[in-house]
N, C-alpha and C positions, 0 to 999 in steps of 0.2 A: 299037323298039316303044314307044306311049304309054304307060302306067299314067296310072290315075284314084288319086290319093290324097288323106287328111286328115291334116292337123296339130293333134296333139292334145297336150294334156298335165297333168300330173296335178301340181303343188306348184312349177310349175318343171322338172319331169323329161319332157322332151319325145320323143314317139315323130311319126315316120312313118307312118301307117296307110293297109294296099293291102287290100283285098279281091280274092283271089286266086282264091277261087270265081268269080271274072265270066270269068276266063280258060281256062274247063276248055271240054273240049269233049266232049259226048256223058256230061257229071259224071262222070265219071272220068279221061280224059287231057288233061296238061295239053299248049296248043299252044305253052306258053312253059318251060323246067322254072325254078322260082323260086331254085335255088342258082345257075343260070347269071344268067338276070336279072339278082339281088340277090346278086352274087357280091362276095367281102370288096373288092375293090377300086372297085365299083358302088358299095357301102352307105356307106364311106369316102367318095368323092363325094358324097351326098346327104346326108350329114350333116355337111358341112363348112360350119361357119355362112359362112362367104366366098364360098365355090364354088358352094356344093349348098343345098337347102332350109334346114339344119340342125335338125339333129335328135340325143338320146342314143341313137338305136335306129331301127332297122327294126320292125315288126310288119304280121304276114300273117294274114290271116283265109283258115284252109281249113274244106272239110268234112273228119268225124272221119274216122278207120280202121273205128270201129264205132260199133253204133246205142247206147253206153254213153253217147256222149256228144254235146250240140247240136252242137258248132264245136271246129277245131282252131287252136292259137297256136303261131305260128312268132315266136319276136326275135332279131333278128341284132343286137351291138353297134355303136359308132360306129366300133371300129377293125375290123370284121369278122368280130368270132368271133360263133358263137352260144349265148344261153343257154338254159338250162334252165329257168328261172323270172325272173320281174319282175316284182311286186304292181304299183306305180306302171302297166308296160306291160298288165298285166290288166284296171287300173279303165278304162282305155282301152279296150280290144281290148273289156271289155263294152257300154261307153255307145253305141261304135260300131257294134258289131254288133246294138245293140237300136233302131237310129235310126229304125226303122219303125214300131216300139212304138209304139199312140196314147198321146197325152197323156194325164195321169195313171195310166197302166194299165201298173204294172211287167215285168219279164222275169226269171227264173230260168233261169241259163245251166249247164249242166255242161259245164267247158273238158278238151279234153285241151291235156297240156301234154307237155315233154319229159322232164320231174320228177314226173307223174302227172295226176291228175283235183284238179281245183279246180272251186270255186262261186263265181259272183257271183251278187248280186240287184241288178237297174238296178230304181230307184223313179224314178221321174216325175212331175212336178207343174208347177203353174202358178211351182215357185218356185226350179223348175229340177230338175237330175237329182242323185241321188250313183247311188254303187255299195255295197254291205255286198260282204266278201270273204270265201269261208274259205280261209285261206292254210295251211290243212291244220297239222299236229301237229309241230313242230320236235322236231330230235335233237340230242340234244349232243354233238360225237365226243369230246373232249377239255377240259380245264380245266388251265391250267400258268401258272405265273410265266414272264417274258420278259422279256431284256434285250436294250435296242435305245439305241445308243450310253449317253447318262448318264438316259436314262428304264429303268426297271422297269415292268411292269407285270403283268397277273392277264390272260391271254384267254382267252377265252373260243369255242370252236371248235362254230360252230353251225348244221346244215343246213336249212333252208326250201326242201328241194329244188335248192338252190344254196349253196355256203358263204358264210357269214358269221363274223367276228371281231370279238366284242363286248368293247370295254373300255370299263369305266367309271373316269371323272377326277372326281376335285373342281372341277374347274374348264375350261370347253372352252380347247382349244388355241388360241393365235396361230396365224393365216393360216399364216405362213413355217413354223411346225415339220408342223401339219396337211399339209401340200401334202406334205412333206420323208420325213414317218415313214408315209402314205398307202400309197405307192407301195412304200417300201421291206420294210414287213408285207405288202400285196401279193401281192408275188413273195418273199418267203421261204419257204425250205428247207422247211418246218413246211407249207407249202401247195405240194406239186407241182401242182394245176392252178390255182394263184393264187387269192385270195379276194377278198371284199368284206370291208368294214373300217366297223367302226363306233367313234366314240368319243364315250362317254354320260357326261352329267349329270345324275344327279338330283335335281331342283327341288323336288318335292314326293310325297306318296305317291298323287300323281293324277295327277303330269306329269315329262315326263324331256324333255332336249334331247340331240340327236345331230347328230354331223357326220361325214358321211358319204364315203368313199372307196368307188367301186363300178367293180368288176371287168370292165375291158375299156371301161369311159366315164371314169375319171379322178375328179374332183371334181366332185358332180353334188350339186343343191339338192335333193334326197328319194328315197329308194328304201323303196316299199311292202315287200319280204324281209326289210331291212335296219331296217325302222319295229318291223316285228314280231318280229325276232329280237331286238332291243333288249328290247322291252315283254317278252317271254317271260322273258328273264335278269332282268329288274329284279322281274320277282314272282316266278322260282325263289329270287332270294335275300331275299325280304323286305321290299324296298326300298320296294316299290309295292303296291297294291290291284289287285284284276282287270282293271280300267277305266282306260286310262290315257290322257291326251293328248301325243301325240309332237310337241315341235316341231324340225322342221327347218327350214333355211336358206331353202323358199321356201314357206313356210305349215305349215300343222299338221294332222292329223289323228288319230283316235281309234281306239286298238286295246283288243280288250278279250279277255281270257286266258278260254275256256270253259272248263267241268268238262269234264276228260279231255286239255284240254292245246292243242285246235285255237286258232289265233288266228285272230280274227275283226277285219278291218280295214275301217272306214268312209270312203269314199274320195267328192272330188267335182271329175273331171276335166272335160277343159272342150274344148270345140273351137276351133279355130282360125281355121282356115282350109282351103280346098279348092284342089287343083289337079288339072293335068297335067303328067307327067316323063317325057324322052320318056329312054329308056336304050339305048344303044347296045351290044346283045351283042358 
């Protein structure tokens, strides 16, 4: 069967985008079910920059379960698991699903997700689009010292709906140790369903850098969860001011810490390109 999709991406962090609503019949049964479709060895194909489109992810536009919320978000990863949350795959899954939206005239989205209800706002203008996000109130499960061959370190164990592990360096890692202690925090003991991995520098009390390891895509140029679980720990400890500028590996964007704890991430994704994939059940 064909699918219609777009290639979009947000810093570098590239998703798949299908509008699965075109596929229902009678809006409620689907005549395709999208875990068979976009089954882990499907999504694996299509994201294979050689083989497939290439892409870090799948993302699916459905309608909600209830009238709580506009649109529901499905993200399968590039090795086929799925997640719960992806900022980066939201600033997408909004611009996209607001394509109809007239010029200059924004949309206020309430997403469900697998991780709960999130907000985007799509602004629109002659000078292009962004997204504002609210990537909802982080939790900290844990804070511990860690030793990982001849590095120590302080992590930081933090939920955006998805885990994340924040450490901060005085200085970012070499390529070769980044790739090496990535993977291997990862899948550590400490993390039974694996996590995402952050490691922060911070620049100034307005800006922090991160390089990012993310869970289930490997080494990837920005993760919107991972943007804001940064900026979160860098004003729990002082570090930083409310407002901060994240730069990652394929551009930069701005998170800024509300009263009561939501982080709010300014995001400006971009399209691609469109096609058709036809996928062999």
């Amino acid at each position: 069967m064909n699918f219609e999709f777009t290639k979009m991406h947000h810093l570098g962090n590239d998703f798949i985008m299908v509008d699965f609503r075109k596929y229902e019949e009678d809006g409620c049964r689907f005549r395709v079910k999208f875990d068979e479709a976009f089954s882990p060895d499907a999504v694996k194909m299509m994201c294979d920059r050689h083989f497939g489109i290439g892409a870090d992810g799948v993302v699916g536009v459905f309608n909600p379960s209830s009238k709580l919320y506009d649109l529901k978000m499905r993200i399968i990863n590039s090795d086929g698991s799925e997640a719960k949350m992806c900022g980066n795959g939201l600033a997408c899954f909004a611009l996209f699903a607001s394509a109809d939206a007239p010029s200059g005239r924004g949309r206020t989205l309430r997403v469900e997700t697998l991780s709960g209800p999130r907000g985007a706002e799509v602004k629109k203008s002659r000078a292009g689009c962004s997204a504002v996000l609210d990537m909802g109130e982080p939790v900290i499960d844990f804070i511990k010292d860690f030793r990982i061959g001849k590095y120590k370190f302080k992590i930081n164990s933090v939920s955006m709906g998805n885990p994340h592990c924040v450490i901060f360096l005085d200085e970012p890692l070499p390529d070769s140790e980044f790739e090496r202690l990535g993977p291997a925090i990862e899948r550590h003991r400490l993390f039974p369903d694996k996590t995402n991995v952050e490691f922060v520098t911070v620049k100034s009390r307005a800006e922090i850098s991160v390089q990012v390891w993310e869970r289930g895509a490997g080494k990837t140029l920005a993760c919107g969860t991972g943007a804001s679980a940064a900026a979160f720990m860098a004003v729990s400890y002082k570090f930083c001011g409310p407002r901060i500028k994240v730069l990652l590996p394929g551009g930069s964007c701005t998170a800024e810490i509300k009263t009561g704890g939501h982080v709010h991430l300014e995001c400006s994704p971009v399209k691609v390109f469109e096609g058709i994939m036809d996928i062999s059940l």
